[in-house]
C-alpha positions in Angstrom: 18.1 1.5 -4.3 21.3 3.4 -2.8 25.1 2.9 -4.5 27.6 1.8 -1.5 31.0 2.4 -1.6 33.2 0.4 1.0 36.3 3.0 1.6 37.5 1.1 4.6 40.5 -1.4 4.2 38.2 -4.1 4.6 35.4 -6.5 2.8 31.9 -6.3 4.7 30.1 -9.5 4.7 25.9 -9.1 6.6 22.6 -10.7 5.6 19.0 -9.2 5.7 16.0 -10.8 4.6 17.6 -14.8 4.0 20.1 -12.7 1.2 23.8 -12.3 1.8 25.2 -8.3 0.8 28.9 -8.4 -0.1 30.7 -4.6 0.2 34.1 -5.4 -1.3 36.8 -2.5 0.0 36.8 0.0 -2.4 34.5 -1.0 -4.3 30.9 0.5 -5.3 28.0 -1.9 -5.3 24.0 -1.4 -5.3 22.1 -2.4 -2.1 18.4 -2.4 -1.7 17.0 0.6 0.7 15.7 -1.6 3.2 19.4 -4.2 3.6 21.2 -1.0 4.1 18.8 0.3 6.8 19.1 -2.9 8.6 23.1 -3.3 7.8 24.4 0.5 8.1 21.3 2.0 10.3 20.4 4.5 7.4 17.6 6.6 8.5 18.3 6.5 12.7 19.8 8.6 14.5 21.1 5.5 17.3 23.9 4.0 15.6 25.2 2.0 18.3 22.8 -1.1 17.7 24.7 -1.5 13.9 28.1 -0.5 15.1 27.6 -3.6 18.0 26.2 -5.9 15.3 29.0 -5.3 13.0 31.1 -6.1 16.0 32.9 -2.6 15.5 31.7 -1.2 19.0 32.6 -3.8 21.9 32.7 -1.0 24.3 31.0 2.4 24.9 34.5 4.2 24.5 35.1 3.0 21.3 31.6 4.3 19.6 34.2 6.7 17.8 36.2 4.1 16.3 33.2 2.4 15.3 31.6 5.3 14.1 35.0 6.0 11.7 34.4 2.9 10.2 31.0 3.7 9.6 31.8 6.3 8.2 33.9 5.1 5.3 30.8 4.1 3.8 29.3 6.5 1.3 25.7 6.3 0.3 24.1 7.2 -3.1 20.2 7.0 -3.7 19.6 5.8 -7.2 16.2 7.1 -8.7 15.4 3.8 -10.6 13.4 4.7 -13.9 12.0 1.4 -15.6 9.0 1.4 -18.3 6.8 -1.1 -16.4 4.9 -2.7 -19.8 8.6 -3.0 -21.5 9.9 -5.2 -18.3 6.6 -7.1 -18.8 7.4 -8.3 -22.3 10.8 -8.8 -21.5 10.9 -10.8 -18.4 12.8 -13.7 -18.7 12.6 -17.0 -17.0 15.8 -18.9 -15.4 17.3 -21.6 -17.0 16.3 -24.1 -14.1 13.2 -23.2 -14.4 12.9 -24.7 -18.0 15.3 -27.4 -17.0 14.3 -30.5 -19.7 11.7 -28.3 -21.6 13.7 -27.7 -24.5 14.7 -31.4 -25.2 10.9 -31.7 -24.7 10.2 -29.4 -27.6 12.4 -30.7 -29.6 11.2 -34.2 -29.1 8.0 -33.2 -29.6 6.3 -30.6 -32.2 2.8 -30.1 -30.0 5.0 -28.2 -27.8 5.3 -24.6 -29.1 6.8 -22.5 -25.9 8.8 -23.2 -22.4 7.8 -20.0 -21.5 4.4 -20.3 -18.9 1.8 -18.1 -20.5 1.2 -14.7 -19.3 -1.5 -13.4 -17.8 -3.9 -11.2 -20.3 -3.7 -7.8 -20.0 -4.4 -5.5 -23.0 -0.8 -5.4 -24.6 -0.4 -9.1 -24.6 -4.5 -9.5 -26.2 -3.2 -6.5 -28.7 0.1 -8.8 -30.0 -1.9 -11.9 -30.1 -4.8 -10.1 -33.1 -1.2 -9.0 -34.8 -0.3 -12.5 -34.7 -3.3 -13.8 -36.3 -3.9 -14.3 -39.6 -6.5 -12.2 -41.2 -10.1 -14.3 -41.8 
C-alpha cells in the first residue's frame, strides 16, 4: 500500500481494475501498489506511456512539463501490519448484505444470527466448547 500526496494545483481522477482512485490537490490518500503502478508508472523507468494517458504529454517536447507534473506526486510505502486471526473474528458483513434479515429475526425467534457461519478452523471450534455448557 503506498500514501500519495497530490502537490499539483489539481484533483487527479484514473481507474484501474473497474475502481475509480481520487488524488485530491494537496491532499494525502492511500492507493493500492498495483493502481499506482498502472496510474503513476511506479516501478518503470518509460514514463511516457502514463504521462500520454494522463493526457499531460501531447507532444515529445513537452515530456518535461509532463514529467513536472508527475512529479508533484510523492510516494510513501506503508508496511501494513494486521493480526490475521483478529481480522478473522472481526470481519464484518455490509449492511446490504443483511438487507431484511433483522426484521426476520425479530419476527421470528428460530433465527439466532444474520451473520453466514464461518468456516471451522481451530479458533472458531475453540469459542464454540467455551460457549457450551458443561455436561
Amino acid at each position: 500500500m503506498l500514501k500519495v500526496t497530490n502537490r499539483n494545483d489539481f484533483d487527479l481522477m484514473d481507474r484501474y481494475n473497474g475502481e475509480a482512485y481520487f488524488f485530491p490537490k494537496g491532499k494525502t490518500v492511500m492507493c493500492p501498489d498495483d493502481a499506482a503502478r498502472h496510474i503513476f508508472g511506479i516501478g518503470d523507468e518509460d514514463k511516457k506511456p502514463y504521462l500520454t494517458r494522463q493526457g499531460w504529454l501531447k507532444s515529445s517536447d513537452k515530456f518535461e512539463d509532463g514529467m513536472e507534473k508527475l512529479n508533484k506526486f510523492s510516494f510513501e510505502l506503508v508496511e501494513e501490519k494486521y493480526d490475521v486471526e483478529f481480522a478473522r473474528i472481526e470481519q464484518r458483513t455490509s449492511p446490504s448484505a443483511n438487507a431484511g434479515a433483522t426484521e426476520e429475526a425479530e419476527a421470528d425467534d428460530s433465527v439466532k444470527s444474520v451473520v453466514p457461519a464461518p468456516k471451522r478452523n481451530i479458533l472458531s471450534n475453540l469459542i464454540r466448547r467455551q460457549e457450551q455448557p458443561a455436561a
